[in-house]
N, C-alpha and C positions, 0 to 999 in steps of 0.2 A: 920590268920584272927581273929581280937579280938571280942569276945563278950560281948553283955551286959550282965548283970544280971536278970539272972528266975524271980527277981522278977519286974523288970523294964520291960522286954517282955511282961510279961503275965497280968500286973497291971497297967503302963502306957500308952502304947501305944495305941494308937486308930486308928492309919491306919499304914500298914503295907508298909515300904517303896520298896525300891526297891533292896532287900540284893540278892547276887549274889554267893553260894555257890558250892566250885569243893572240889575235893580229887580225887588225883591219883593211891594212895594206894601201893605206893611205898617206897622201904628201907627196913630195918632189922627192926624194930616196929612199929606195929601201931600208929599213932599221939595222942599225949595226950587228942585232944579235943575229943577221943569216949570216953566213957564210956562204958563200957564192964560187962555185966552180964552173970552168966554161973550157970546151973543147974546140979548137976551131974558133969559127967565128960568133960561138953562140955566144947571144947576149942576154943578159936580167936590167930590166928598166922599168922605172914606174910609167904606165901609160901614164897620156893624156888624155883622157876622156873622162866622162863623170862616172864614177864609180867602177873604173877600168881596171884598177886596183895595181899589181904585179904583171909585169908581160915578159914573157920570156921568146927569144926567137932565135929563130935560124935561118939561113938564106945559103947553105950548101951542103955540099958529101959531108958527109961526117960530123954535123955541127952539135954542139950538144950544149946545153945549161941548164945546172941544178943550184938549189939551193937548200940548206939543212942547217938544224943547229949547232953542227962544228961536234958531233960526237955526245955533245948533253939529252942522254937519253933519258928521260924522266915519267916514261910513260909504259904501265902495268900491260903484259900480254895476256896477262887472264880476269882481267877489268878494267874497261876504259871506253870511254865514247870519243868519236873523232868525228868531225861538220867541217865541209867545204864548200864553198862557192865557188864556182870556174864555169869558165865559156873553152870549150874544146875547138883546135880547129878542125877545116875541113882533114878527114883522114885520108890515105895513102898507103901503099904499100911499103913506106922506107920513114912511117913515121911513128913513134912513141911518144904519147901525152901520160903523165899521173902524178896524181898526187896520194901519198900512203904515209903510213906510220913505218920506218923502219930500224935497223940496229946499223945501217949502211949510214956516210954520210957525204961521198964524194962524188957518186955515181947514182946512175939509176935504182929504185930502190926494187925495182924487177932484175936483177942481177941473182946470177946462182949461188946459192949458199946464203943467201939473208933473211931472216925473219921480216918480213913485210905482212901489213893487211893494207890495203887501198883500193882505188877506183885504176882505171888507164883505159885508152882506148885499143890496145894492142898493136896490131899491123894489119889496120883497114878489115878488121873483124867486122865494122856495122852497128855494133853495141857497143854500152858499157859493161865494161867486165872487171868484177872482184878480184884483186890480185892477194894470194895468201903465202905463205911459205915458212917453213921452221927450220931454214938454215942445214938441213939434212940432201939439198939438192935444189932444182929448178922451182921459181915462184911458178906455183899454180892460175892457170886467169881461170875464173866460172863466168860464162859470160849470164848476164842478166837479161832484162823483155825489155830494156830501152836502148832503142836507136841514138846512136851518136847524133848531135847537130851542131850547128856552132850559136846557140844561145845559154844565157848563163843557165846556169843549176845547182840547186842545193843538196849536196849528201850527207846522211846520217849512216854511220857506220856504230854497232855497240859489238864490242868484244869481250867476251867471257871465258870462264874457268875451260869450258866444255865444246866449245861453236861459236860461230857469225850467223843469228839466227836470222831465217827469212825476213821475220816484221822489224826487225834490229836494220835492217839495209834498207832506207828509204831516200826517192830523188824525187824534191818538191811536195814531200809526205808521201807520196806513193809507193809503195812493197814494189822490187825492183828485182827479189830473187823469187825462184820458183822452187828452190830447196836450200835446205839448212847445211851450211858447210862445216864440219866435222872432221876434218883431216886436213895436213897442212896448216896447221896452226903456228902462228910465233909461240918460243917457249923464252925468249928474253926481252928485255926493256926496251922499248923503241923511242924516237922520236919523229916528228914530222920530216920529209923530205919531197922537194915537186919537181920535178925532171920533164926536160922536152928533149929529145933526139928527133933528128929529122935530117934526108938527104936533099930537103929543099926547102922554100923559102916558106915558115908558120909561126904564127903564134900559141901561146897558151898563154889566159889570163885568169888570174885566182885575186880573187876582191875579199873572201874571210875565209879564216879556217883556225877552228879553235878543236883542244882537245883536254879532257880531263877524265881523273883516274876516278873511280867506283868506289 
């Protein structure tokens, strides 16, 4: 999939069209289009296991790795659907797992001041929880009715003009919220971003994740 240029995205466009973005996360390397940041000794590596997909990890204080598309935000905050597959690991109090859509692209996309919508497990919350935010202060987590585990799972996220509606959030087709989120909305163009911070030794593994505008 070719892209335009950061500067032609973020400086020309004035409606966003209707771009249609997958990754398999398959093969011996990650695809050239991520960009990959890492703090410490975090690493991005394609597992080895069958359909292990992407692994990201860390083995101390402070380790961190993310991966984004380098700033090519191509994706509508007020229509767009976003699907991931991931296995979480076990959580902790010193660990952050997520995968979101954001306007960030170096860092976690739960950082202050970013438009984000996503999944993450927090710090040893117990669930999954919707992370939101419009760049006016702190991402929002809403946690959802599913317990963290370390098996894979599929999420459906749909983003609109108005909300992140309840039946719009689904893990394995199941309704995952118990109310419609309606504040803390992104108000600019994001693209995907999958961050793991941890003060000790975890994986996160994400096998697909596609997202397309409305």
């Amino acid at each position: 999939m070719a892209f335009p240029s950061v500067y032609e995205m973020n400086n020309l466009l004035t409606t966003v069209r209707k771009q249609h973005f997958w990754e398999y996360f398959s093969g011996a390397t990650l695809n050239s289009r991520w960009t990959t940041t890492l703090v410490s000794s975090g690493t991005v590596s394609m597992a080895d296991s069958v359909d292990g997909g992407v692994k990201f990890g860390t083995s101390g204080s402070g380790h961190k790795a993310t991966i984004s598309l380098g700033g090519k935000r191509l994706f509508n905050h007020d229509g767009c659907v976003f699907i991931t597959s991931f296995k979480f690991d076990s959580t902790q109090s010193s660990t952050i797992q997520s995968i979101a859509l954001s306007n960030g692209s170096i860092g976690s996309p739960r950082d202050t001041g970013l438009n984000t919508v996503g999944i993450s497990d927090v710090t040893n919350g117990g669930v999954i929880y919707v992370d939101h935010g419009d760049g006016s202060g702190a991402v929002v987590s809403t946690a959802t009715t599913t317990a963290t585990d370390t098996s894979f799972h599929t999420v459906k996220m749909t983003l609109d003009s108005s909300d992140i509606h309840v039946d719009d959030v689904t893990i394995d087709g199941n309704t995952i919220l118990s109310a419609t989120i309606n504040s803390d909305l992104p108000v600019h163009r994001m693209a995907p971003v999958i961050h793991l911070a941890s003060d000790t030794t975890k994986n996160l593994h994400v096998n697909y994740l596609e997202v397309f505008n409305t």
